[in-house]
N, C-alpha and C positions, 0 to 999 in steps of 0.2 A: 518656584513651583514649576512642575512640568507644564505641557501645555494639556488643556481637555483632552480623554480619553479618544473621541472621536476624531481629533485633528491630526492624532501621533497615528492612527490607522487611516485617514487619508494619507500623511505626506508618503507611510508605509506602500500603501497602495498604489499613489501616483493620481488618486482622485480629489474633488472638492472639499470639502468636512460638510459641507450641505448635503453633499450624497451620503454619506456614513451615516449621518444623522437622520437623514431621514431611513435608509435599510436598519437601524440599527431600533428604531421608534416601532417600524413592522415588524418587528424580530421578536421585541417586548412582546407585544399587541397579540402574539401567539401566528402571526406568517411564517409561513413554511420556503424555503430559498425556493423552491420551481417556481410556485406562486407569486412570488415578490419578483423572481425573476423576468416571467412571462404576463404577467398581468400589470403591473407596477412600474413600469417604466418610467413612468411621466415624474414619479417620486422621487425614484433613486438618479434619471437619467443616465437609464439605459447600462445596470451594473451587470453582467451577464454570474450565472451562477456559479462561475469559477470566483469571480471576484467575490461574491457572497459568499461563498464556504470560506475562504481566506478571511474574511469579514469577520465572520460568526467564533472561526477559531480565535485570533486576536483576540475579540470582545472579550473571547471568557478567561483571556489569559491576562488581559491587563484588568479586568474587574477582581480576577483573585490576587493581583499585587496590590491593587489598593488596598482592599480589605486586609490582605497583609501587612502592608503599608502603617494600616491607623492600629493595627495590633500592637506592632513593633512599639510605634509612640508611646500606644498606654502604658505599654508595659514597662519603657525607660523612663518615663514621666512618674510611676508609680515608686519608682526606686530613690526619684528624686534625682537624677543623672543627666536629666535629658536639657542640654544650655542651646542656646540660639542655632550654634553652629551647626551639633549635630543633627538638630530638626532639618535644618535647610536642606544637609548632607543627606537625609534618610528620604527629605520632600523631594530630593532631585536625582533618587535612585531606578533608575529605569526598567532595570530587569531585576527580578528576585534575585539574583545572585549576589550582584550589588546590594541588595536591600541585608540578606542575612549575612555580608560581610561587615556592613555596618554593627547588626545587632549584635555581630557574634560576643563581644567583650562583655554583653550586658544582658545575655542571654543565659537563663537560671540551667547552672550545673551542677554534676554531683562536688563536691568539697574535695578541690586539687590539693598536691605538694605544693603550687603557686597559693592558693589559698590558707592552706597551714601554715606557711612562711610569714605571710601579711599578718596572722592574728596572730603570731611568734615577735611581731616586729620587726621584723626583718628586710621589710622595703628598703630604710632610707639608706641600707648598704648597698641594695641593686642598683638605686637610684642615684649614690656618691657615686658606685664605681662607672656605672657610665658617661657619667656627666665629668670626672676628672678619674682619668685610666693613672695619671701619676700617684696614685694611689697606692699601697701594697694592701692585695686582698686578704693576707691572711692575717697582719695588725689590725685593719679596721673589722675582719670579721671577730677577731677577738673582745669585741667589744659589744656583741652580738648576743654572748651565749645564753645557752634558756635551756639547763635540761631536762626542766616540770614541761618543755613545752615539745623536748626530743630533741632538740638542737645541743646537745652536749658537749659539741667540741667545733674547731674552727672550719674541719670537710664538713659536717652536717650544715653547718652556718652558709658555708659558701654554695654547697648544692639547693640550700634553699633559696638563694639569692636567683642560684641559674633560674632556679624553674619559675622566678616572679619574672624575670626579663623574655624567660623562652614565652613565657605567656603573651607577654605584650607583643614581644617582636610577630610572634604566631597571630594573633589577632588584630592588627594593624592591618583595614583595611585597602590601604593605599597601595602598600606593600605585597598583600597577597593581589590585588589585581595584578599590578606588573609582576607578578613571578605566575601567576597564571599566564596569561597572555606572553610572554617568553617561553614558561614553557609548552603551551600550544602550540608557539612555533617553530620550535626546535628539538623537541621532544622526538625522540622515537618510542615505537610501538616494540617488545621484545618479545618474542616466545621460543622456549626450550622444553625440549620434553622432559617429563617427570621420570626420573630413572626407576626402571622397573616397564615404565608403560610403553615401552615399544611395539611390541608385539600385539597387545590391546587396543592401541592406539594406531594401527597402521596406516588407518585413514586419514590420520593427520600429517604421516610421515615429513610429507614439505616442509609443516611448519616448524618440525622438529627443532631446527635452528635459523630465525627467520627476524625479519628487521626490516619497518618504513615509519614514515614520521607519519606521526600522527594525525597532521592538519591534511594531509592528502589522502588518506587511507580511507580506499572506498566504501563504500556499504557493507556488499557481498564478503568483501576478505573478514572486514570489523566482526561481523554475524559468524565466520568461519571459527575464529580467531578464539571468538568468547564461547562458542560452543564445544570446541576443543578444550579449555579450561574448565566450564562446567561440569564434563564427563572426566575428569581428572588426571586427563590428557598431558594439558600442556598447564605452564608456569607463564603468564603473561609480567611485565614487567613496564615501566614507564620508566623510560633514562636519555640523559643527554647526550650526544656523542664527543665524546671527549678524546681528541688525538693525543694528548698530551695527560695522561693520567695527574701525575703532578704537579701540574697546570691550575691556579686557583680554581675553586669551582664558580661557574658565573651564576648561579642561582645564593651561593655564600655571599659572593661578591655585591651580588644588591640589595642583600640583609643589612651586612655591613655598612657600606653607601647610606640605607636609608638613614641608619642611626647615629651615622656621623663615626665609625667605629675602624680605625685605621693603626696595622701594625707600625709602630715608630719605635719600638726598645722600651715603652715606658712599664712602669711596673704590672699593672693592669692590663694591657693589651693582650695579652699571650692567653690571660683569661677572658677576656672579653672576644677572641677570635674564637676560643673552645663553646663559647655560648651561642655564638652565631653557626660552627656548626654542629651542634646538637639540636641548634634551634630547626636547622633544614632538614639532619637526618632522622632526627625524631619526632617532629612536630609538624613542619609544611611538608614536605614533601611525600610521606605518605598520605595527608588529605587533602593535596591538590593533585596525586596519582590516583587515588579513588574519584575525585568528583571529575576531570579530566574521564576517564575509562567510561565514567557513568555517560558524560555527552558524548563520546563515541557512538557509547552503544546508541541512547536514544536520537543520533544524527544516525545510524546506520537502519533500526527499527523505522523511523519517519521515509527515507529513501525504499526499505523494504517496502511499508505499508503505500508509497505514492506509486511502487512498480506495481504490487499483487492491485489495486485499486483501478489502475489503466488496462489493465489486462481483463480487469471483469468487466471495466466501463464496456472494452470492445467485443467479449464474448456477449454480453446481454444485448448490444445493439447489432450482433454478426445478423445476416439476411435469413428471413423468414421465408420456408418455403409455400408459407399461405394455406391456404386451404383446398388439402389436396389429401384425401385419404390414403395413409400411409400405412404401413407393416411396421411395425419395429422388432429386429431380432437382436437377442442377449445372448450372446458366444457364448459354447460352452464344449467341452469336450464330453466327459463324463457323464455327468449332467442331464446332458441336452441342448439346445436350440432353444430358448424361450421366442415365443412367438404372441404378438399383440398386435391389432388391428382395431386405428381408431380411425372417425371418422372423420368427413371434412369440419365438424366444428369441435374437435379434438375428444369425442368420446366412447368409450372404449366400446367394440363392437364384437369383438371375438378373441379368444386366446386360444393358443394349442402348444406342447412342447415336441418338437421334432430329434431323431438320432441319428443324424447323417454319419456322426464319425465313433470314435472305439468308443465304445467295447463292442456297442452295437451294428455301427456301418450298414446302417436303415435309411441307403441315401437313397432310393429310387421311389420308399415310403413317403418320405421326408420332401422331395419334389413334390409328388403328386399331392401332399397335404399341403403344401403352400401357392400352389396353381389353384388347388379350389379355395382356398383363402384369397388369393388373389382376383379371382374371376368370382366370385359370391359376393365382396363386399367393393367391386372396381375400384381397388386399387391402382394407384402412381406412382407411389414412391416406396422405396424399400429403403429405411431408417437401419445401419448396422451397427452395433456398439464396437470403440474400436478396441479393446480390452484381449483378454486372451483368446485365442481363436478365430480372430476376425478376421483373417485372412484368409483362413479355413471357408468360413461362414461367408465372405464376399465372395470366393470363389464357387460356392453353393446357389450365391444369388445369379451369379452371372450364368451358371447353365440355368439355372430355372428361367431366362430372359433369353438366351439362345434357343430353348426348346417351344417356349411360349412367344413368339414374338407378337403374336397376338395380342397379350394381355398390355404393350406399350408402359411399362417397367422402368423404371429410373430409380438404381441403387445409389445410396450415397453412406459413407463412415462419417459416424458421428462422436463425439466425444463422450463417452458413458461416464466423464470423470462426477461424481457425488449420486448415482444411479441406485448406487444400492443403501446410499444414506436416508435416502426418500423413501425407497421400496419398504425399509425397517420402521420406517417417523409413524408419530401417531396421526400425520398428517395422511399419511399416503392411508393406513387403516381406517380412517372416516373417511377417504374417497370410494375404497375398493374393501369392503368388508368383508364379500364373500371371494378374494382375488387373493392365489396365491404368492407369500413373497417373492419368491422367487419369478414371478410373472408380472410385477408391479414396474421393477427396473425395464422390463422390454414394452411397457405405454411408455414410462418417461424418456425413455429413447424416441419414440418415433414423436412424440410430444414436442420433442426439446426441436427435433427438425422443423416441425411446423413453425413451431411458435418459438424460439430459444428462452426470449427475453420472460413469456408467459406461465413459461417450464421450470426455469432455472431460478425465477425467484420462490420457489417451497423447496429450496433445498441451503443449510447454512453456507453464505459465497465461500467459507473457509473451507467448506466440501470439494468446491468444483476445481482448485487443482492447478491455479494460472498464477500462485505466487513463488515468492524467491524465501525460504525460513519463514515461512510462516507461523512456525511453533516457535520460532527464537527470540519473538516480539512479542510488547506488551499485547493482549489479546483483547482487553478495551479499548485502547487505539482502534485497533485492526476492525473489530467490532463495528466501531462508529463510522471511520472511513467507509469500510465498503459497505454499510447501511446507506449512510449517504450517495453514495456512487449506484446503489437499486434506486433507492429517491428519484436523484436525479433520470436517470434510463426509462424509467417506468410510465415516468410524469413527460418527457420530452416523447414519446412514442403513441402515450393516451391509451386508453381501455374501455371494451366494448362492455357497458354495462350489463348489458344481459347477456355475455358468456363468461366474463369475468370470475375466477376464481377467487374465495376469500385473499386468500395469499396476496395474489395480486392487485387485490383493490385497496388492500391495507397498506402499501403502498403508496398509493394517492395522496397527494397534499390532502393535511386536515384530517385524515383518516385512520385508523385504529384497529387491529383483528375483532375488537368488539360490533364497532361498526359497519365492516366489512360485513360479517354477519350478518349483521341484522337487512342490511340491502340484499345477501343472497336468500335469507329467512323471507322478506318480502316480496320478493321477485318468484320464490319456489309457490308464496301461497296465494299470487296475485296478478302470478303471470308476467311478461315483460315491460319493462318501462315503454311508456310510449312518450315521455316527456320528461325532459329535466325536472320541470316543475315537480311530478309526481314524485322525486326525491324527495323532496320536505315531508313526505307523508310517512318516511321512513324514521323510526323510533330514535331517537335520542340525537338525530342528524337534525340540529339546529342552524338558526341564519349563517354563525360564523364558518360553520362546518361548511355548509353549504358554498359560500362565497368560497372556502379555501382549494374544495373539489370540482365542483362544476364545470369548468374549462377544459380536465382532464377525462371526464367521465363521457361515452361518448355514447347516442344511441341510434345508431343506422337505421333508415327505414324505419323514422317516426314518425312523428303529428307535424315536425317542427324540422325542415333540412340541414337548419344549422345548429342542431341539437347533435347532428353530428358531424359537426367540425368543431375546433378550438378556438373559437370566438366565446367568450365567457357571455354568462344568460346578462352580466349586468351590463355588456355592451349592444346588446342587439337595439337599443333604440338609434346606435348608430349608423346599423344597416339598415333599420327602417326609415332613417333618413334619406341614405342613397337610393335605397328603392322610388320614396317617392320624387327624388331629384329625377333618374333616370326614366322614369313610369314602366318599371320593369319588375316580375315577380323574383324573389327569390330563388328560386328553381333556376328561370331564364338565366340570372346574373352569375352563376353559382359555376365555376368551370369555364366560364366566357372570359377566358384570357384576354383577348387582345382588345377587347370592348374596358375591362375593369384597368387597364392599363392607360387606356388613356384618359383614364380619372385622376383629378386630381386632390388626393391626400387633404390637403392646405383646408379645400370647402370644405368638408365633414368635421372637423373641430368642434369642440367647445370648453368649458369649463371644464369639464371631468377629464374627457378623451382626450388628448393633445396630439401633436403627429405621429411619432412611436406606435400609437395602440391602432391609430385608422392605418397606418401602415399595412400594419401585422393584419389587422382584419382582411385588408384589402387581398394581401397575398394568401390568406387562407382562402375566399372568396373563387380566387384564381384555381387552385388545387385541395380542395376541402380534404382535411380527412389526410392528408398526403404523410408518410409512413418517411420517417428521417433515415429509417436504416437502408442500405444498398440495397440493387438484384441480388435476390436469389442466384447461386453459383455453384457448382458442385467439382474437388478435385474429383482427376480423374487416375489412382493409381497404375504403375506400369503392370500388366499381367506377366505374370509369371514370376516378379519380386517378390518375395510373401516372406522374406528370412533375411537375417544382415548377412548371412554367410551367399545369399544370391544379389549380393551390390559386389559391384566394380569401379573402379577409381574411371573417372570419366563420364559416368551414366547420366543421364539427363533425365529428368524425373519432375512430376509434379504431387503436390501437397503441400498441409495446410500446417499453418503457424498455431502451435496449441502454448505455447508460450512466448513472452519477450522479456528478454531482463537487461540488464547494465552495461552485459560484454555481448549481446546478442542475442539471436533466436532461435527455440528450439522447433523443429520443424517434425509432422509426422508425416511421411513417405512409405508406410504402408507395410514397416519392416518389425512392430512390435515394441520398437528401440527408436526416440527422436531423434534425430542428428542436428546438430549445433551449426548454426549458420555463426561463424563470429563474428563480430560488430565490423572490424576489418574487412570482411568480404559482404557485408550487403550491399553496396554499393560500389561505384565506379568510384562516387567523388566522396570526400572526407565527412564521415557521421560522425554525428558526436552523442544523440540521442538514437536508439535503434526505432523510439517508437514514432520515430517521425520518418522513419521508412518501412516499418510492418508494423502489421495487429496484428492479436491472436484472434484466429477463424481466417485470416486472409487464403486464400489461395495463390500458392506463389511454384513457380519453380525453379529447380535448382538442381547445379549441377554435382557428381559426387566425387568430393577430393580424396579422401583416404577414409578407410575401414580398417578398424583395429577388432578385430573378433573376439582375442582375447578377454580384452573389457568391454566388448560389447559398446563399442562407441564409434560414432561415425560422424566423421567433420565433410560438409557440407560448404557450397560457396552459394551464389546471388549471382556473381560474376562471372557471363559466361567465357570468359577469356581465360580465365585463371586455368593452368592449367594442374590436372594430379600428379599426386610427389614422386609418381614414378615417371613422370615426363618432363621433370624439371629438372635444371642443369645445375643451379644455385647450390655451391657448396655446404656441406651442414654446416661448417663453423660459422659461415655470413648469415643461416639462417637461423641461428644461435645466438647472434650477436642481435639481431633486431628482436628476437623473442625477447632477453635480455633488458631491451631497452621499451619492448611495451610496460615493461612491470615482472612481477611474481602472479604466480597461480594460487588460489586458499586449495583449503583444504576439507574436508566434514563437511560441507554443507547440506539442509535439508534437501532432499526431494520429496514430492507428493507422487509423481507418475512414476512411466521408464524413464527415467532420467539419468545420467552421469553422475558420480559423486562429482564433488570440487577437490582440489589438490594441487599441489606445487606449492615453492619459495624462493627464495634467493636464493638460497644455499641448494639447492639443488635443479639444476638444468635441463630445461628442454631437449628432446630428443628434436634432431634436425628435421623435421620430416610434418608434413601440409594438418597431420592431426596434433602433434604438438604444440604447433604457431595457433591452431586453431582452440586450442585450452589453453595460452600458455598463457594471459593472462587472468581468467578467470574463468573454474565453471562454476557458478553459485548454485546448482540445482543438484 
């Protein structure tokens, strides 16, 4: 027998099984990971919520192998099949694959050639001639015949013989692990184009004739690879590399092996080698090339889903400009200007649409309507969406700030990616009823700068724009992950319950859109909470619920100080402890650093609290209320760059990281078009992860290597040493030969923004030159 469920996701883990055991006991119990994270400690000792999400996955994957597990049993037990051995074999299968390798033999099918042959009679010749090959197959199958049963002559006899052996040889456990597991290792990945689709398929060109083994093949190419065959592109392929075409094949050669089955001249061998390969090219090897292709995909899908996942974790926790009455404008040529003015506690205050540029060119209208928008509701900050026009539109903001200096003005570009998914939601229509669509997206702009994290969860995460194929992955995965990754953000950050939006209070450990509700339906008809407690007074928000939100929920300037901080309401007899230790009000103790420090943790204990939780108290104590995410930051674009055709190789530039993925980060600098930092140029010293040297929202800058106008693509460096390709001395062939050796480039890949397709192969080469090296081995976007 394995060992318990909880011990194989400890030693998984690297932790106790008493900690599994007990997260796994809260988990049942209906806890939520922030919760159990941050409250719970004393329980789990101290699992942080990464390790919980890890946790939670496992759990449901090893509780639906048992329950597969005891399926399997019945159902061979039910047949009468099921003897000691294979119980043991099925008890001690670890992952489902192993598990329906086992079952496969005994697994109810439609009525084979293998199965017709058996109620033909015809085993005990499949069974003679493997077991003595000195045999001649066409005397003993002569002995066979059955024409009531289709077997007429001695080829029908003998091809039924094959297909009882291809059967077995095919379904031999033991067998297909070690021909999987070789060919994982040895296997290459193939694609050719489908003739005819050249010309349709241009975007895959690269892949056109292309080759890497499968066990190293990265995400992004994997995603590239299978979406070019989806669109019926390309022809993928799983094969060995074989130098030696005439060369036994070594996936034949361990069929044979297993069954004892070796050419020596005897009469039978010559058939019994024809068996073994029919048994590969018609039986295994097509269904270890399809479930092989399938772990690709879902190993390239899981790395898709763990990059889009980090990149939202970092836009939702990017810095909050706080509460600062902002403008938000939504570019627009045609159109207009949308214009929205909310206030310091993010509600909408004024709208107007302006026409600075064609058809109308009403820029001096268009100023003075945003001066007295500016100077009527004392404005700070001008929010710009960075979308089409916006450089138009920042260069609009910036005179309105050279003519007004008065007004003390601080423009910033913001990412309008999912602005108009909200602006259309039936969400955005119950905020703003009588508020035009087209003026909904210029609040959630200037929204999103205040508050990102407050903003950005009522819009779907697969809206805002920060993954790698999004669309090429399973979308319940994708779903769940980045639900969980708002979870988390949402609940580490805390929420002011009396401005709190439903959106983002449904969020909250323990909480619900339903319930969400009912706290903003309570608050709208009974005015502001002035206490946690006064929560419970809220409809269908019971103890559990309670317990599960409480610590996240916060309410400034109430009855109770530490009602807003994240001290949970079931610990406060622990500060009312220290209080009376110290003889000090809460107020006094609350931000008195260097007094709460030289307290010591250890005295405040007891049965419930253990040190972990008076820890954490202690340091909220020190900084109540204290906000995880960085200062507030703003890039500052170069003036007068507003177009890729106004970059030069060399320029020094700042901006902000709107995406990261595998081979690096896409940056925007203010040109319309991201430029790709490659993973090779972020840094001086060797990366192997990009997201352990940027996030997206970072503000970074960086210098400019080469401009390709053509396709609109611009490679970007981190390094400022590096010098552009028109000041480098480096031969193209040596810079061909190390492209070469980074790998191939895909091909198709999704984008959501301005983004570069992806593209290259092996078979087709790098241009020498600082934008090649900087795609050359992958753009996934």
């Amino acid at each position: 027998m394995l060992p318990p469920i909880e011990h194989r996701i400890a030693e998984e883990l690297g932790v106790t099984p008493r900690q599994v055991m007990a997260a796994v006991q809260l988990l049942d119990d209906g806890a939520t990971v922030p919760f159990i994270s941050r409250y719970r400690k004393e329980a789990t000792n101290g699992l942080d919520d990464t390790q919980l999400r890890m946790l939670e996955e496992r759990l449901g994957y090893l509780r639906e192998l048992e329950d597969r597990r005891a399926t399997v049993i019945a159902s061979i037990e039910e047949q009468g099949k099921l003897t000691a051995e294979l119980r043991a074999e099925i008890e001690h299968a670890d992952t489902k694959q192993r598990l329906e390798d086992l079952y496969l033999p005994y697994k109810p099918k439609r009525r084979t050639k293998a199965q017709i042959a058996r109620e033909a009679g015809i085993a005990p010749l499949a069974d003679a001639l493997l077991a003595n090959p000195m045999l001649e197959p066409e005397t003993e199958a002569a002995n066979y015949l059955n024409a009531e049963a289709g077997f007429a002559d001695v080829k029908a006899v003998l091809d039924g013989a094959r297909q009882i052996l291809m059967e077995q040889f095919a379904e031999d456990a033991t067998l297909l692990g070690e021909l999987r597991t070789y060919l994982h290792e040895h296997g290459e990945v193939r694609s050719a184009v489908i003739e005819g689709k050249e010309n349709e398929g241009a975007k895959f060109r690269d892949w056109f004739d292309f080759r890497e083994p499968i066990a190293s093949m990265p995400s992004h190419r994997a995603l590239a690879l299978l979406r070019g065959r989806n669109e019926g592109v390309l022809r993928l392929s799983l094969e060995i590399d074989r130098p030696d075409p005439d060369a036994p094949h070594p996936c034949e050669g361990r069929i044979a092996a297993r069954f004892g089955i070796r050419n020596q001249g005897r009469a039978a061998d010559r058939w019994l080698a024809d068996t073994v390969r029919w048994t590969w090219s018609v039986k295994v090897s097509l269904h270890l090339e399809l479930e092989l292709m399938g772990e690709l995909r879902e190993r390239a899908e899981e790395e898709a889903i763990r990059v889009f996942a980090r990149n939202l974790k970092d836009l939702l926790l990017a810095a909050p400009a706080g509460s600062r009455c902002t403008m938000g404008l939504d570019p627009g040529i045609r159109t207009g200007v949308k214009v929205a003015v909310v206030d310091t506690t993010g509600k909408l205050v004024d709208t107007a649409t302006v026409y600075p540029f064609e058809p109308r060119r009403d820029r001096e209208s268009s100023l003075a309507a945003l001066a007295m928008l500016a100077k009527k509701h004392a404005v700070e900050l001008i929010a710009i969406g960075n979308g089409t026009a916006s450089r138009e539109t920042d260069a609009l903001a910036a005179e309105l700030m050279s003519r007004h200096p008065e007004l003390k003005l601080t423009k910033v570009m913001v990412s309008e990616a999912g602005a108009s998914v909200y602006s259309a939601s039936e969400l955005a229509a119950r905020e703003f009823p009588d508020v035009d669509v087209s003026l909904r997206g210029a609040v959630s702009i200037a929204r999103r700068l205040q508050d990102p994290l407050a903003e950005l969860v009522k819009i779907d995460p697969k809206s805002i724009g920060v993954g790698q194929y999004q669309h090429d992955v399973n979308q319940g995965k994708l779903a769940k992950s980045l639900d969980a990754v708002v979870e988390d953000c949402v609940n580490a950050v805390g929420v002011d319950v009396n401005t709190a939006s439903v959106p983002l209070l449904a969020r909250i450990s323990g909480l619900n859109n339903t319930l969400a509700s009912n706290i903003v339906e309570y608050r709208n008809a009974n005015g502001p909470f002035r206490s946690r407690d006064v929560l419970k007074a809220v409809p269908r928000l019971g103890p559990k619920t309670f317990e599960q939100a409480a610590g996240f929920l916060r309410i400034p300037n109430g009855d109770n100080p530490l009602d807003a901080s994240s001290v949970h309401p079931e610990a406060y007899p622990v500060v009312e402890r220290i209080l009376s230790r110290v003889q000090k009000s809460v107020r006094e103790l609350m931000g008195n650093g260097s007094f709460l420090k030289a307290l010591k943790p250890a005295e405040f204990t007891d049965e419930r609290f253990g040190l972990p939780t008076v820890q954490d108290i202690l340091a909220e104590l020190e900084k109540p209320g204290r906000d995880p995410r960085p200062e507030f930051r703003t890039a500052t674009f170069r003036e007068g760059i507003e177009t890729v055709k106004d970059l030069q190789p060399g320029m020094l530039l700042e901006g902000v990281v709107t995406n990261v993925t595998n081979f690096g980060a896409f940056v925007d600098i203010g040109v319309h078009q991201d430029g790709l930092v490659h993973i090779s140029a972020l840094s001086n010293t060797f990366v192997k992860d990009p997201h352990s040297v940027v996030k997206a929202g970072q503000v970074v800058k960086v210098k400019v290597l080469e401009v390709d106008i053509p396709r609109n693509r611009i490679a970007l460096t981190m390094r400022m040493t590096d010098e552009p390709a028109a000041k480098r001395s480096e031969a193209p062939s040596a810079r061909q030969d190390r492209t070469n050796e980074r790998g191939s480039r895909p091909s198709g890949a999704n984008h959501t923004s301005r983004r570069p397709h992806d593209g290259g192969g092996k078979s087709s080469p790098a241009a020498g030159n600082a934008f090649a090296e900087a795609f050359a081995r992958a753009r996934g976007k």
